[in-house]
SERO-4910 file (N, C-alpha, C, O; in steps of 0.05 Angstrom, whole numbers):
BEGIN
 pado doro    nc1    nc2    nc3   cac1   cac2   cac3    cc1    cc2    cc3    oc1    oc2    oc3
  Unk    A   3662   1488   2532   3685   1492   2516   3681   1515   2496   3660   1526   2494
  Unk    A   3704   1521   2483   3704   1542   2470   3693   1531   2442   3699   1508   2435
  Unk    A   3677   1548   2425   3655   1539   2390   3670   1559   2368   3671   1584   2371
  Unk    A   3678   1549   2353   3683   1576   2325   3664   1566   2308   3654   1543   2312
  Unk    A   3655   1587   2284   3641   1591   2277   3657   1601   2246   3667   1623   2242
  Unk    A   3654   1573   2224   3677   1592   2200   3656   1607   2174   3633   1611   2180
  Unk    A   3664   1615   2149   3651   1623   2147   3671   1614   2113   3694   1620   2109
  Unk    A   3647   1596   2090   3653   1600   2069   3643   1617   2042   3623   1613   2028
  Unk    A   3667   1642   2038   3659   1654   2013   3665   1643   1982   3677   1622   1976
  Unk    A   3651   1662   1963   3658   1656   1941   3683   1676   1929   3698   1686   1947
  Unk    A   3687   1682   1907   3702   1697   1896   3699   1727   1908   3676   1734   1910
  Unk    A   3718   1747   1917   3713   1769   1919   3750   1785   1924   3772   1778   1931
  Unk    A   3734   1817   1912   3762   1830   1916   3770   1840   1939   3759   1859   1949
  Unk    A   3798   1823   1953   3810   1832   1980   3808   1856   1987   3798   1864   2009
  Unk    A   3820   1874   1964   3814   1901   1974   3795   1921   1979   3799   1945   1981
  Unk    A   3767   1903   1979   3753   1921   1981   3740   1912   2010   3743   1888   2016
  Unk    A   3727   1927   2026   3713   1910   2053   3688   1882   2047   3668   1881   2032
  Unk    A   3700   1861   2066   3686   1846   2057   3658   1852   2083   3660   1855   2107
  Unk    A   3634   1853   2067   3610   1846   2089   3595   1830   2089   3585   1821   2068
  Unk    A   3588   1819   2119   3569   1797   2114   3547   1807   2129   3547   1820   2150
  Unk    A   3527   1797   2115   3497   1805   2129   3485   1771   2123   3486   1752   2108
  Unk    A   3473   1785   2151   3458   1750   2171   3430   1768   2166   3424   1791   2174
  Unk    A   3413   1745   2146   3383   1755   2137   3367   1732   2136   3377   1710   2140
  Unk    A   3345   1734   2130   3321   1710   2118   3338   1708   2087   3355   1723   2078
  Unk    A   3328   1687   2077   3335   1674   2054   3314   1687   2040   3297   1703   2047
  Unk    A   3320   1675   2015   3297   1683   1987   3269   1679   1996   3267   1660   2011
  Unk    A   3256   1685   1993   3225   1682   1990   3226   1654   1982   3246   1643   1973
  Unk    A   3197   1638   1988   3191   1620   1975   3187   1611   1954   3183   1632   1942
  Unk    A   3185   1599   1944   3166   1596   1914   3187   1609   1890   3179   1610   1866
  Unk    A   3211   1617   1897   3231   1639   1875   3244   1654   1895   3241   1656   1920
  Unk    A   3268   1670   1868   3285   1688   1875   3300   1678   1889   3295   1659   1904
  Unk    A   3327   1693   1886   3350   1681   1885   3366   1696   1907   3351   1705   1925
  Unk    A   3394   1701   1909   3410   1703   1933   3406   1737   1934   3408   1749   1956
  Unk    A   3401   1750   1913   3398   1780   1911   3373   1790   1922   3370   1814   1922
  Unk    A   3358   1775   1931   3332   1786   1936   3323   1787   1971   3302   1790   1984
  Unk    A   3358   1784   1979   3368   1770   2006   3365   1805   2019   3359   1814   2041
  Unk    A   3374   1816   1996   3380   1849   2016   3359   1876   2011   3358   1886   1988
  Unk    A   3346   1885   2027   3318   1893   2019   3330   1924   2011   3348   1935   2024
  Unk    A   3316   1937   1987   3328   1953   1984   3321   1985   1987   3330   2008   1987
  Unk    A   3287   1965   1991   3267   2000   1995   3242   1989   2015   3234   1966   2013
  Unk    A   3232   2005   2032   3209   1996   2047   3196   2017   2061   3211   2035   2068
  Unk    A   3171   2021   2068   3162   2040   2073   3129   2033   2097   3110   2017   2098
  Unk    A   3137   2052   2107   3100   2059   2128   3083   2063   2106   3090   2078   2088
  Unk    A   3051   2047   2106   3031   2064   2100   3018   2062   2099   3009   2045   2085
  Unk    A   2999   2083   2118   2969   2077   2132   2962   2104   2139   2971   2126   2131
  Unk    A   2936   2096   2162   2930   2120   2175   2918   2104   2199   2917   2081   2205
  Unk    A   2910   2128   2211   2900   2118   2244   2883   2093   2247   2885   2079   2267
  Unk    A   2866   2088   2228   2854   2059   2229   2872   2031   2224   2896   2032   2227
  Unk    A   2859   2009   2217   2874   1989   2215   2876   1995   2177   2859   2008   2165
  Unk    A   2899   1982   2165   2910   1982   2140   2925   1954   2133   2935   1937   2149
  Unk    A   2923   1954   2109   2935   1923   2091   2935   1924   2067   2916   1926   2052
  Unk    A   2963   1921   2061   2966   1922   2026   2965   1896   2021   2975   1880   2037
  Unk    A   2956   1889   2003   2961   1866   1988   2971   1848   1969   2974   1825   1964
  Unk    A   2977   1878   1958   2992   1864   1929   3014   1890   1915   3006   1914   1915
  Unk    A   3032   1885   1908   3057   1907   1899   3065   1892   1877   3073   1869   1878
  Unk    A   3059   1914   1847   3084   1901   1818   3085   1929   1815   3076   1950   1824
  Unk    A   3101   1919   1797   3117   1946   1785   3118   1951   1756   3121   1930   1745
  Unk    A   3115   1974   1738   3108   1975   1717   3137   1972   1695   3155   1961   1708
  Unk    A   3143   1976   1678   3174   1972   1658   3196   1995   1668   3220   1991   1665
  Unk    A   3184   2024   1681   3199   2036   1688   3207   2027   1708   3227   2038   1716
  Unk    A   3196   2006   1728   3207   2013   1760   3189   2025   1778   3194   2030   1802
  Unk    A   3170   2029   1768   3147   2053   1785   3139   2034   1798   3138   2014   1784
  Unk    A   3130   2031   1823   3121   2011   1850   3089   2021   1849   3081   2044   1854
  Unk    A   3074   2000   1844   3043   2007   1855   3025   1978   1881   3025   1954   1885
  Unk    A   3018   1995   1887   3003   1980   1916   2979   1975   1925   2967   1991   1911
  Unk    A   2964   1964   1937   2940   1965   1932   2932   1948   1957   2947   1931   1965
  Unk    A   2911   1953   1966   2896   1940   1991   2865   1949   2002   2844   1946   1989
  Unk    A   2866   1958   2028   2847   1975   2041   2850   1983   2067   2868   1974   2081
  Unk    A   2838   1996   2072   2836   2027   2096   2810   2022   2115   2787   2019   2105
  Unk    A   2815   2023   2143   2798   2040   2163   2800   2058   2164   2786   2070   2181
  Unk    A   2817   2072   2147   2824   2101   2161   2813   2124   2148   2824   2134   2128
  Unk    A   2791   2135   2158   2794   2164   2141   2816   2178   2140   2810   2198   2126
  Unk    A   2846   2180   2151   2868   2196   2139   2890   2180   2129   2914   2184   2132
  Unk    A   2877   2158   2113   2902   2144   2095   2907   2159   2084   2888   2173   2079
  Unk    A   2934   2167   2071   2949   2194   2064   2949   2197   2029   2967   2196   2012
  Unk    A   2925   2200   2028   2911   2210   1995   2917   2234   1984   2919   2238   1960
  Unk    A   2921   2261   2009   2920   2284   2002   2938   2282   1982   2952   2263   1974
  Unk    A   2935   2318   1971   2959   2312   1950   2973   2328   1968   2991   2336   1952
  Unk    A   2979   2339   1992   3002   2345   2012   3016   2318   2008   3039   2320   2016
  Unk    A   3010   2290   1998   3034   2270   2000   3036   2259   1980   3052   2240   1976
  Unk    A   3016   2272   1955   3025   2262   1927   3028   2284   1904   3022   2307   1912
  Unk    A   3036   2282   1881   3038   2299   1863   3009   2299   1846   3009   2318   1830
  Unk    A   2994   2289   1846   2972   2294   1838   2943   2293   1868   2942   2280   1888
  Unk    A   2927   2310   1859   2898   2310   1873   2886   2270   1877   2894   2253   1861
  Unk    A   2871   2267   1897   2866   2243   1893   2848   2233   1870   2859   2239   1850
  Unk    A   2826   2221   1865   2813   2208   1846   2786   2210   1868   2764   2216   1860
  Unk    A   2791   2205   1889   2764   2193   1906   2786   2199   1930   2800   2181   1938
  Unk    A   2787   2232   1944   2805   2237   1960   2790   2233   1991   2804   2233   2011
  Unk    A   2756   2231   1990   2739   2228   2021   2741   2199   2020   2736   2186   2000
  Unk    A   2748   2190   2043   2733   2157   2062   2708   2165   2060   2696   2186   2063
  Unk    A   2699   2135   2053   2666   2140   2043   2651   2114   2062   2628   2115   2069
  Unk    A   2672   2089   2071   2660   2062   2074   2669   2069   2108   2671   2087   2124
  Unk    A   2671   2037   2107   2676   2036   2136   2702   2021   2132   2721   2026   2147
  Unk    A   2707   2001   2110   2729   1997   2099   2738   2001   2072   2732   1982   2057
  Unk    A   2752   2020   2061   2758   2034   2032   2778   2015   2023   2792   2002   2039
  Unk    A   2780   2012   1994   2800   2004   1984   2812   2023   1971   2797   2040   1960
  Unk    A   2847   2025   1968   2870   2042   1964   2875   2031   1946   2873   2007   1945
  Unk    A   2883   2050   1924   2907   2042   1905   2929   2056   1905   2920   2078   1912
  Unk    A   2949   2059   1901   2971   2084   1897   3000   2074   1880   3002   2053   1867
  Unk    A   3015   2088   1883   3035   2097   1854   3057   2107   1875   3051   2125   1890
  Unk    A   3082   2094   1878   3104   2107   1886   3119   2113   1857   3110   2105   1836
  Unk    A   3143   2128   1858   3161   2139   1832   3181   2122   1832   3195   2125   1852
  Unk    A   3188   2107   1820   3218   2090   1810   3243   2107   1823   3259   2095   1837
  Unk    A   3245   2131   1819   3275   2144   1825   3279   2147   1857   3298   2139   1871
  Unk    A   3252   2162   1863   3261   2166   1903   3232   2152   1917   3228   2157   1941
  Unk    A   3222   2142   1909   3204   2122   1920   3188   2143   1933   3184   2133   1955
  Unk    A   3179   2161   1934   3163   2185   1936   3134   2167   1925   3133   2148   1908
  Unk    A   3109   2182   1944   3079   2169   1934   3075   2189   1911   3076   2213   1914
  Unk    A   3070   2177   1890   3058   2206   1855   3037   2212   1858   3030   2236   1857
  Unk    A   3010   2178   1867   2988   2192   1878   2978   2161   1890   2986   2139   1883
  Unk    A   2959   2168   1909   2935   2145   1926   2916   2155   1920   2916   2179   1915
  Unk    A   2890   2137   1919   2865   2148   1918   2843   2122   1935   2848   2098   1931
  Unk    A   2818   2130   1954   2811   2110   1958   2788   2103   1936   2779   2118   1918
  Unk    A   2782   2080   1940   2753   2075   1906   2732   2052   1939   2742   2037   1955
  Unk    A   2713   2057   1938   2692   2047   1954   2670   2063   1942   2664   2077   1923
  Unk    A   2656   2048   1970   2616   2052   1970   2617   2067   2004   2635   2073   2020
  Unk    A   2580   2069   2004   2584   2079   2029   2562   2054   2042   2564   2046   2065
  Unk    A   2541   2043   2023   2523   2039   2026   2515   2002   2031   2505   1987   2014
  Unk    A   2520   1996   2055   2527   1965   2055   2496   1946   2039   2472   1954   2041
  Unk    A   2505   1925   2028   2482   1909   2018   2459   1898   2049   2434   1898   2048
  Unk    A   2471   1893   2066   2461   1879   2094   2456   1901   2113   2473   1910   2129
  Unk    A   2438   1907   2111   2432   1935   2140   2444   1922   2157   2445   1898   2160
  Unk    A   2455   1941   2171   2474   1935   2199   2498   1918   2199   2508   1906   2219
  Unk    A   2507   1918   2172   2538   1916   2169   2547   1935   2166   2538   1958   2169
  Unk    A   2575   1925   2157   2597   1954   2154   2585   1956   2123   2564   1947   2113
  Unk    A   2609   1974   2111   2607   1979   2081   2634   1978   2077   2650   1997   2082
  Unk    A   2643   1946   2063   2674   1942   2061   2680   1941   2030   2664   1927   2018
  Unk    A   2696   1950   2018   2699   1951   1991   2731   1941   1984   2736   1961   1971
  Unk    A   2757   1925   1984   2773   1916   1982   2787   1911   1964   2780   1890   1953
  Unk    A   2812   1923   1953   2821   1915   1930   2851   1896   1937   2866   1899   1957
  Unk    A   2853   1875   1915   2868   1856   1926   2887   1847   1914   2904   1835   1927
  Unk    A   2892   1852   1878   2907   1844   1864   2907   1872   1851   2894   1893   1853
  Unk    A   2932   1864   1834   2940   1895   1812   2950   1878   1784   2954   1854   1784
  Unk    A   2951   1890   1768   2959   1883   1737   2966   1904   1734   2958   1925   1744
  Unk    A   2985   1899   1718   2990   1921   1692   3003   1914   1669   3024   1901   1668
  Unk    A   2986   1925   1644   2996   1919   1616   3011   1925   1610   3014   1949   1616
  Unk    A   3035   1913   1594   3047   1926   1576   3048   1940   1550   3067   1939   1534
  Unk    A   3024   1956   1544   3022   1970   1522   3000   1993   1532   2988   2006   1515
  Unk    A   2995   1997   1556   2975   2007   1566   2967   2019   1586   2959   2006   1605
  Unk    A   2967   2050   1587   2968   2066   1614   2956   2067   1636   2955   2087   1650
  Unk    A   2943   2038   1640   2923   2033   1661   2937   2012   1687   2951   1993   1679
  Unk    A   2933   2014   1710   2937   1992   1728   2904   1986   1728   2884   1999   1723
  Unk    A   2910   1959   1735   2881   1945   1739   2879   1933   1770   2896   1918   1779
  Unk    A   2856   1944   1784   2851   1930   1805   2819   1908   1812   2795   1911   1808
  Unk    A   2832   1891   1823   2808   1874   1838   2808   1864   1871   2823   1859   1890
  Unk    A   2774   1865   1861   2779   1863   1894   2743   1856   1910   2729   1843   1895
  Unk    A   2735   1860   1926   2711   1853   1933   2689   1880   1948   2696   1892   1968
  Unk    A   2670   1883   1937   2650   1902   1952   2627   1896   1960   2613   1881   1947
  Unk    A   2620   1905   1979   2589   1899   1991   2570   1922   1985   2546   1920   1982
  Unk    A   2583   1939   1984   2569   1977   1972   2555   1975   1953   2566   1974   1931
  Unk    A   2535   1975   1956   2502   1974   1940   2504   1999   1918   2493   1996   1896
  Unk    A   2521   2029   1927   2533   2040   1913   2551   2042   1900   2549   2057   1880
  Unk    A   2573   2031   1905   2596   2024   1890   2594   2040   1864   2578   2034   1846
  Unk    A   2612   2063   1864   2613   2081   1832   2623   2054   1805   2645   2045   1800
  Unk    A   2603   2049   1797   2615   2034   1765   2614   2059   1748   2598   2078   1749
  Unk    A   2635   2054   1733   2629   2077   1711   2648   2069   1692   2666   2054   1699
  Unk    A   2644   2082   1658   2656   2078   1638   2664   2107   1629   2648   2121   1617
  Unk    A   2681   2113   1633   2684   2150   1626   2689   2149   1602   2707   2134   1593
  Unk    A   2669   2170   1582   2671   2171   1562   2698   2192   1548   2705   2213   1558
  Unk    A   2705   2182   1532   2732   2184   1505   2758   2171   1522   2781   2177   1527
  Unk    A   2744   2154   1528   2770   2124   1545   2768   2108   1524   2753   2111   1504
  Unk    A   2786   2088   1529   2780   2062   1510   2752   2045   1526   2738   2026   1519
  Unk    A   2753   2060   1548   2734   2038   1566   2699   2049   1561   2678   2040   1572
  Unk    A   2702   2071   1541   2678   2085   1537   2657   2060   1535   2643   2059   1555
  Unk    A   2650   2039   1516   2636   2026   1516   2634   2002   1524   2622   1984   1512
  Unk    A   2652   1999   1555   2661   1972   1572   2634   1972   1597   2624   1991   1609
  Unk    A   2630   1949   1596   2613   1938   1626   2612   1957   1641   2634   1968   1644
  Unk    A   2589   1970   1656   2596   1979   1673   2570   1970   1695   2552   1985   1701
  Unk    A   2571   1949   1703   2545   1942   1714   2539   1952   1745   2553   1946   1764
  Unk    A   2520   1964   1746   2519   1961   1785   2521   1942   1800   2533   1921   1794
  Unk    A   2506   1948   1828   2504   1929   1844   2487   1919   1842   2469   1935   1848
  Unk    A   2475   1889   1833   2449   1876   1829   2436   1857   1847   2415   1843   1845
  Unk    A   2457   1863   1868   2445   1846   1884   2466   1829   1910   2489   1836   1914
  Unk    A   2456   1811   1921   2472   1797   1940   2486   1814   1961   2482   1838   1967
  Unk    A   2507   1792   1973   2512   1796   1996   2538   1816   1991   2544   1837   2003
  Unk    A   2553   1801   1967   2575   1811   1960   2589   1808   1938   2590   1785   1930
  Unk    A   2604   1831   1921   2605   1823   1889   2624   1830   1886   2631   1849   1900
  Unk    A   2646   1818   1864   2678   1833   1849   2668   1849   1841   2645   1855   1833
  Unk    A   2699   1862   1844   2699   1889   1823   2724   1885   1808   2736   1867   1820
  Unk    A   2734   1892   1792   2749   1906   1775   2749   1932   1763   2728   1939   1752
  Unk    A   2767   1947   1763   2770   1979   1755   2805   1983   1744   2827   1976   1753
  Unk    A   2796   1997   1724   2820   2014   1711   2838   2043   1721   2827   2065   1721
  Unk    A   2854   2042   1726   2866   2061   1746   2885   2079   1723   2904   2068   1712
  Unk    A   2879   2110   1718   2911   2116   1703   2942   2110   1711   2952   2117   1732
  Unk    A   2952   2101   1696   2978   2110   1710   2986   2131   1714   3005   2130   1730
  Unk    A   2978   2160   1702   2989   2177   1707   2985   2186   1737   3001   2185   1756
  Unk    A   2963   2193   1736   2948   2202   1760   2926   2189   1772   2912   2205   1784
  Unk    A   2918   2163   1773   2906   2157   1788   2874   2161   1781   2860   2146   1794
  Unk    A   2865   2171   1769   2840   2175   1765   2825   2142   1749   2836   2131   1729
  Unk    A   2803   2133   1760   2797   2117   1747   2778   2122   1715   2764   2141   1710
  Unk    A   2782   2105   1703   2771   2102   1680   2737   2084   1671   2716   2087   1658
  Unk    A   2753   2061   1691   2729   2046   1690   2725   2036   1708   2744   2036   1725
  Unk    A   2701   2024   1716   2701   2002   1748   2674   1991   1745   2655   2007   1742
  Unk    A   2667   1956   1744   2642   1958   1745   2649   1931   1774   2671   1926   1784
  Unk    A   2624   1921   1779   2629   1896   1796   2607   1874   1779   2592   1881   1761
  Unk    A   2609   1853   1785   2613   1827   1777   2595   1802   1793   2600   1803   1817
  Unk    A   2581   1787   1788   2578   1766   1802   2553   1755   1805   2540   1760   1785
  Unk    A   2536   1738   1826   2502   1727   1826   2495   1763   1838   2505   1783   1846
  Unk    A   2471   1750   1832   2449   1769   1841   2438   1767   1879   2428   1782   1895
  Unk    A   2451   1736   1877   2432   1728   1909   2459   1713   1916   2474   1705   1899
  Unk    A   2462   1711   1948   2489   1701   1961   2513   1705   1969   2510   1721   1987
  Unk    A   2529   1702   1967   2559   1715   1980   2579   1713   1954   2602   1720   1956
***
């Protein structure tokens, strides 16, 4: 037999076209009927395998991202950003990315990768991972974390930062240790980065 199919709206003006879009619902956990129509999205990787993990956005609207890279040509150059990178060579076997799109045309401002080369376990890889992002409100830094095995792992406190006299511990040990690092917002250059954790174990 023949099925209709009706369809109930809320308030709207006749004269303008009505449209309906058939989508996934809100996200879980939140967000509401607006968050139904996606409004920006984008490729970004390079020839290896890639994964972001985490996206906020700062008071302007500026989109930042953050994950990690197989790829030696995740697109760091500054051919795809407005600034030079921070850490523009693949150094690991898996790098962690951070980067900065612009609020107005969603254009990349800058990426940079932050890793080691140097794995804790002879005859592993050398995976360095960033997984979460922060950012302050009073403060020109994004913050990333995330996990490294890189026995080298750059810690550093760059001096006439606020982070001049912050932790900057090496690698002391184990299988595998956090990190945390300070990212500019302007451009991407880090400020600070140390890693975290036992001396012996995972």
């Amino acid at each position: 037999g023949t099925s209709y199919v009706g369809f109930t709206f809320g308030s709207f003006n006749p004269s303008l076209p009505l449209v309906v879009q058939i989508g996934y619902g809100p996200v879980a956990m939140g967000g509401g009927p607006d968050q139904r129509n996606l409004g920006w999205s984008t490729f970004m990787g390079g020839t290896g395998g890639d994964e972001l993990t985490c996206v906020e956005s700062d008071p302007e609207g500026n989109p930042y991202s953050c994950g990690h890279t197989w790829a030696p040509d995740f697109p760091v150059d500054p051919g795809n950003s407005q600034f030079d990178p921070a850490i523009g060579e693949f150094s690991g076997n898996d790098d962690a990315v951070i980067m900065k799109f612009a609020a107005n045309n969603k254009q990349l401002v800058w990426a940079t990768y932050y890793a080691g080369s140097v794995p804790a376990m002879a005859g592993s890889y050398a995976i360095t991972e960033a997984q979460k992002l922060a950012l302050g409100t009073n403060t020109p830094y994004v913050f990333a974390v995330g996990t490294t095995n890189c026995i080298d792992f750059a810690a550093l406190a760059r001096p006439f930062t606020p982070f001049a006299n912050a932790s900057q511990e090496l690698y002391l040990g184990g299988q595998h240790r956090m990190w945390v690092g300070a990212f500019s917002t302007h451009n991407g250059v880090c400020d600070w980065a140390t890693t975290h954790g036992q001396n012996s174990g995972y």
